[in-house]
C-alpha positions as CSV (number, residue, x, y, z in Angstrom):
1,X,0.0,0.0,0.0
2,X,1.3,3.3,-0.7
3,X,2.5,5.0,2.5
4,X,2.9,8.7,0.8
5,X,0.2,11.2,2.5
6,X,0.7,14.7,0.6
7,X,1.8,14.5,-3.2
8,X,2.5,17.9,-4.5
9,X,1.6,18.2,-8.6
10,X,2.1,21.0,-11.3
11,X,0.7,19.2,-14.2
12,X,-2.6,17.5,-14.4
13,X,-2.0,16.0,-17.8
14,X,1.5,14.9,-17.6
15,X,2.5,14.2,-14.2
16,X,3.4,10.6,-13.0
17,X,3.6,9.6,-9.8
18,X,3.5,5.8,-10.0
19,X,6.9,4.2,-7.6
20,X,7.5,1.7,-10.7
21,X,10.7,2.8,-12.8
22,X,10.9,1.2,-15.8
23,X,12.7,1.7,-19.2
24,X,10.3,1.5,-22.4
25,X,11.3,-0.3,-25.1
26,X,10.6,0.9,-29.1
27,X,7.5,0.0,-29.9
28,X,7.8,-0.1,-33.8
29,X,7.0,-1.7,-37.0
30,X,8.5,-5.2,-35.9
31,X,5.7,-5.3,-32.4
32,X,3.5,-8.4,-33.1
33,X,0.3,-7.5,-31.5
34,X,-2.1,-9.9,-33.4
35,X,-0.7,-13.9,-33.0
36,X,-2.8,-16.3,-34.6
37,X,-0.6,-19.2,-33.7
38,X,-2.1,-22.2,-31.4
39,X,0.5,-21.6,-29.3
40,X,-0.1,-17.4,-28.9
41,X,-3.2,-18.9,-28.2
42,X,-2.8,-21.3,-25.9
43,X,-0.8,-19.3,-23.8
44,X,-3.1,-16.2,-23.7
45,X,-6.1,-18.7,-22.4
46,X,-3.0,-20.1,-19.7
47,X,-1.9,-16.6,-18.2
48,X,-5.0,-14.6,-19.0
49,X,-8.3,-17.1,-17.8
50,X,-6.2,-19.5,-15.2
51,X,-3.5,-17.1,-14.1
52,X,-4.4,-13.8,-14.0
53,X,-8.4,-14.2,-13.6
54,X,-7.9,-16.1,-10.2
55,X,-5.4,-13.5,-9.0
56,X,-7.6,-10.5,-10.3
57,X,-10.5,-11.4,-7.9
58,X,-8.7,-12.7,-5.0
59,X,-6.3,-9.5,-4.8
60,X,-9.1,-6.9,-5.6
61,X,-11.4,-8.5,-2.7
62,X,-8.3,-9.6,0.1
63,X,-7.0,-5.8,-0.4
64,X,-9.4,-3.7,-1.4
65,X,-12.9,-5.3,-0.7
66,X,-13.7,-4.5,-4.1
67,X,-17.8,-4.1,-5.2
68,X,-19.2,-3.4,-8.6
69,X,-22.1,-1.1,-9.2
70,X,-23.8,-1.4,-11.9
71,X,-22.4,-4.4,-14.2
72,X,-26.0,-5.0,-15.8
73,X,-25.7,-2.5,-18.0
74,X,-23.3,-4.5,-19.9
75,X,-25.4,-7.7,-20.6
76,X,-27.3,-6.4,-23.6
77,X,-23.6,-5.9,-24.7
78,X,-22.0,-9.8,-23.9
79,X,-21.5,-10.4,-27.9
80,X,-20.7,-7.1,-29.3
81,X,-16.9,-5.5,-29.1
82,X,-17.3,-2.2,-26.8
83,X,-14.8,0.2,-25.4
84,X,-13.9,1.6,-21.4
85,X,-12.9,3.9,-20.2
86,X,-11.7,4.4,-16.5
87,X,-10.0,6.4,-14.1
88,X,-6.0,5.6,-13.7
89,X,-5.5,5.9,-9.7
90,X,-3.6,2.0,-8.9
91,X,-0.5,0.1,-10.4
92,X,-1.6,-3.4,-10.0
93,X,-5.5,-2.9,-9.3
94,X,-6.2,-1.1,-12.2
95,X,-4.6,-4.1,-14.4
96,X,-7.2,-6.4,-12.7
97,X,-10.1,-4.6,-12.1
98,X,-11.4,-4.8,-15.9
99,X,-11.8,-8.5,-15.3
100,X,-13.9,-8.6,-12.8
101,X,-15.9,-5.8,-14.7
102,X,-16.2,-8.1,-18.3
103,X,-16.1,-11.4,-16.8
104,X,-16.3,-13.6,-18.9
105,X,-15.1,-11.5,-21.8
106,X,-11.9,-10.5,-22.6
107,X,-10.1,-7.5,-22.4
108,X,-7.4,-5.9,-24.2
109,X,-6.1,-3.1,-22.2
110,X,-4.0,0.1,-24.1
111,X,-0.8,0.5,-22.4
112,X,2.4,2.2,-21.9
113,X,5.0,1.1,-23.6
114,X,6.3,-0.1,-19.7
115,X,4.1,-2.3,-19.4
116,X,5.4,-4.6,-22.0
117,X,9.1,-3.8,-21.3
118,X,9.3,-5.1,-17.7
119,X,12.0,-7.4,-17.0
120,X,10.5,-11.4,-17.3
121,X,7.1,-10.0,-16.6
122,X,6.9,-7.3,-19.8
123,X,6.7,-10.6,-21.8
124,X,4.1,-12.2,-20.4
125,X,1.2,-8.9,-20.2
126,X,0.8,-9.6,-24.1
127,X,-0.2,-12.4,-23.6
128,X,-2.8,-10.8,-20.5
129,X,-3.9,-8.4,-23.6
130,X,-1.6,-5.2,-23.1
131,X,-1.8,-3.2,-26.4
132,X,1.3,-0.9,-25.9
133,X,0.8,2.3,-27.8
134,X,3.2,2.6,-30.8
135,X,5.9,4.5,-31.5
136,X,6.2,5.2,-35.5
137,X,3.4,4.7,-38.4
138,X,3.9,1.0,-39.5
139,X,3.5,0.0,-35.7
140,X,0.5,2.3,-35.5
141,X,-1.0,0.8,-38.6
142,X,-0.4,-3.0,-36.5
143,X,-1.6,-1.2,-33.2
144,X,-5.0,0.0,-35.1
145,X,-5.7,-3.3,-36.8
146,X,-5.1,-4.9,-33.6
147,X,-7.8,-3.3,-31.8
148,X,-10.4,-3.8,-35.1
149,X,-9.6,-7.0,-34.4
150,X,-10.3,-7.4,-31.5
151,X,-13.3,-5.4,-31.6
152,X,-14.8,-7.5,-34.3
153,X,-14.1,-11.1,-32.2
154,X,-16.1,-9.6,-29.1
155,X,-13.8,-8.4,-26.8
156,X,-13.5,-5.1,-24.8
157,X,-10.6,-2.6,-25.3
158,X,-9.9,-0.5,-22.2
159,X,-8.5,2.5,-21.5
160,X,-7.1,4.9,-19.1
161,X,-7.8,8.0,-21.0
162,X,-5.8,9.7,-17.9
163,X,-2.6,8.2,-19.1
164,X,-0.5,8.6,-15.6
165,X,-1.1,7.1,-12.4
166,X,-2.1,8.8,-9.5
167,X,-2.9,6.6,-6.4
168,X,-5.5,6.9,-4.4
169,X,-6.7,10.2,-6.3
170,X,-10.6,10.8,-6.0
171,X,-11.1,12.9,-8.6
172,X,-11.1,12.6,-12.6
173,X,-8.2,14.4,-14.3
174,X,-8.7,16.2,-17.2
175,X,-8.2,13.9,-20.3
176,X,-7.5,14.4,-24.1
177,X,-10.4,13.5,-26.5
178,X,-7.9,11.6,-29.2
179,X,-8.9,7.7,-27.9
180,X,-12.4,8.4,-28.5
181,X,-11.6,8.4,-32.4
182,X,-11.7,4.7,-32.1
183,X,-14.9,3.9,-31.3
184,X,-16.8,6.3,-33.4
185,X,-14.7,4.7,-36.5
186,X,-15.6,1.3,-35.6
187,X,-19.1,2.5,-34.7
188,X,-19.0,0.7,-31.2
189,X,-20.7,1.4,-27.8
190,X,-18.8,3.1,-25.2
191,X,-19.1,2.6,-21.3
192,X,-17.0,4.1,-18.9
193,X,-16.0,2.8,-14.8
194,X,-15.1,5.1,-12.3
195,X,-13.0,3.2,-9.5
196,X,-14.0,5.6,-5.9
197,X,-12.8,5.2,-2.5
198,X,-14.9,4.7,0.5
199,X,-14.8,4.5,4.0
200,X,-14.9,1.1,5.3
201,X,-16.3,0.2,8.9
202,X,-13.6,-1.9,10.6
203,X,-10.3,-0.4,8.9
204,X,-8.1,2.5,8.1
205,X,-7.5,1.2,4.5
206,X,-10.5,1.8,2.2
207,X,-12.5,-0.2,-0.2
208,X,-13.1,0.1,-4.2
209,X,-16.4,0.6,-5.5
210,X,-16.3,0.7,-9.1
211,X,-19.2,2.1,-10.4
212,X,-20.2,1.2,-14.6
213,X,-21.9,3.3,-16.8
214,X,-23.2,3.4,-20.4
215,X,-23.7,2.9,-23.3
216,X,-22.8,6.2,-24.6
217,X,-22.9,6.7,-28.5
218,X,-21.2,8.6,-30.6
219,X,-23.4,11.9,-32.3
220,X,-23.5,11.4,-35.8
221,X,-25.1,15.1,-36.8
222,X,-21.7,16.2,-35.1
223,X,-18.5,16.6,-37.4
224,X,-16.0,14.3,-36.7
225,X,-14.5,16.7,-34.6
226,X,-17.0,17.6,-32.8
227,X,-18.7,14.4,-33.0
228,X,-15.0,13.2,-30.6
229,X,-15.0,16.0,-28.6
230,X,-18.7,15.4,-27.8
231,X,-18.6,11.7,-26.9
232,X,-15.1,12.3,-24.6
233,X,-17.3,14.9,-22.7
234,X,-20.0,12.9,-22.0
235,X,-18.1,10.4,-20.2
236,X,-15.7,12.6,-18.4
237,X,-19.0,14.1,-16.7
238,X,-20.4,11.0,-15.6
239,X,-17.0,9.7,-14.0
240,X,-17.1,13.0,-12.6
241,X,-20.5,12.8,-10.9
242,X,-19.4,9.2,-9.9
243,X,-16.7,10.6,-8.4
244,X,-18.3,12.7,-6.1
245,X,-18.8,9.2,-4.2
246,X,-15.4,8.9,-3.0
247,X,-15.8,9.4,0.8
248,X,-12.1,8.4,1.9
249,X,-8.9,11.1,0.9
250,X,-6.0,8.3,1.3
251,X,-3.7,10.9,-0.4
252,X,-3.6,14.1,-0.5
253,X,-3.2,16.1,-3.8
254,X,-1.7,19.7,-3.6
255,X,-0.7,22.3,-6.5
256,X,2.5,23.9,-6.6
257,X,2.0,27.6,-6.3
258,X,4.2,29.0,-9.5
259,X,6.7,31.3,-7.5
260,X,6.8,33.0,-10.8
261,X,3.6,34.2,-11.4
């Protein structure tokens, strides 16, 4: 648990507090993120449903007593290929929390490129469905056809339009509107999943309730611009409402005062 009680930030968009220091590696043209083999396969069923499934629910509940609020909105969805979005505020919870959110569907989570560079680990989270985000066209061309794929098998793509971790924060950062270009291409719904901290009765540490909304659509009488900007909006307001449920300030967030004016 992180023992830090006062983090001081200047950036809301950029600054990273996560305690994990890792070196990326070059995501480029040569990144397989689509393997068809019965092997790739294999071993994605292996680490992602036996492995990582088990350890998702038993570490989200023995830590943080997790609950889930409103998961029936996504039943009508159980066949389609949808996107979601959540708030970026653990290092290992927020890996796990989508599969207890989707169960039994799969994820595919957008990453850093640090999640797939760790040393013996970073070669196994492909296989738990990180899609690192790439670093020249032809691995952008791979990364998009990856997440069409994806998409059209079924499966959820996540992301943590927030980019940087910052534990234990209660409120939602202001995020970019670029991710959102995804789903109104591929003409997909959209929910979102605001993770909250509450108080709980017999302990200092609190619990997660993660609360799920949605579907939201994209406007199609928008532009395209518009039409993004429009759809990002509409779920940064509802994780902000949701976010008004947090009832537990584990860390403290203050702003530098610029001495400069």
């Amino acid at each position: 648990m992180d023992k830090r009680k006062v983090i001081y930030y200047t950036d809301e968009l950029n600054d990273e507090f996560s305690v994990a220091k890792i070196t990326a590696k070059t995501i480029d043209g040569n990144y397989r993120y689509v393997h068809n083999s019965l092997f790739k396969k294999f071993t994605h069923f292996f680490w992602y449903r036996l492995v990582a499934t088990p350890i998702a629910y038993l570490y989200t509940k023995a830590v943080f007593h997790h609950k889930i609020i409103g998961k029936e909105v996504l039943k009508e969805y159980k066949h389609t290929g949808y996107f979601v979005y959540g708030n970026h505020t653990q290092d290992i919870a927020d890996a796990f929390i989508p599969n207890m959110l989707n169960f039994p569907k799969h994820n595919y989570v957008i990453v850093h490129p640090n999640n797939v560079s760790m040393p013996y680990l970073g070669r196994i989270t492909p296989s738990l469905g990180a899609l690192p985000l790439p670093d020249d066209r032809a691995a952008y061309k791979n990364f998009i056809n990856a997440i069409e794929t994806r998409i059209s098998q079924g499966h959820a793509i996540v992301i943590y339009p927030e980019a940087h971790i910052w534990p234990y924060y209660t409120k939602i950062r202001p995020f970019g509107d670029v991710s959102f270009s995804y789903p109104i291409k591929l003409e997909t719904p959209v929910f979102c999943f605001t993770n909250t901290y509450q108080k709980r009765r017999f302990s200092k540490k609190p619990r997660i309730v993660t609360y799920i909304d949605g579907p939201f659509f994209a406007d199609k009488s928008l532009s395209a611009k518009d039409s993004k900007r429009d759809l990002r909006d509409k779920v940064y307001n509802q994780m902000c409402k949701r976010a008004l449920n947090c009832t537990v300030v584990q860390i403290q967030y203050i702003k530098k005062v610029d001495e400069n004016g």
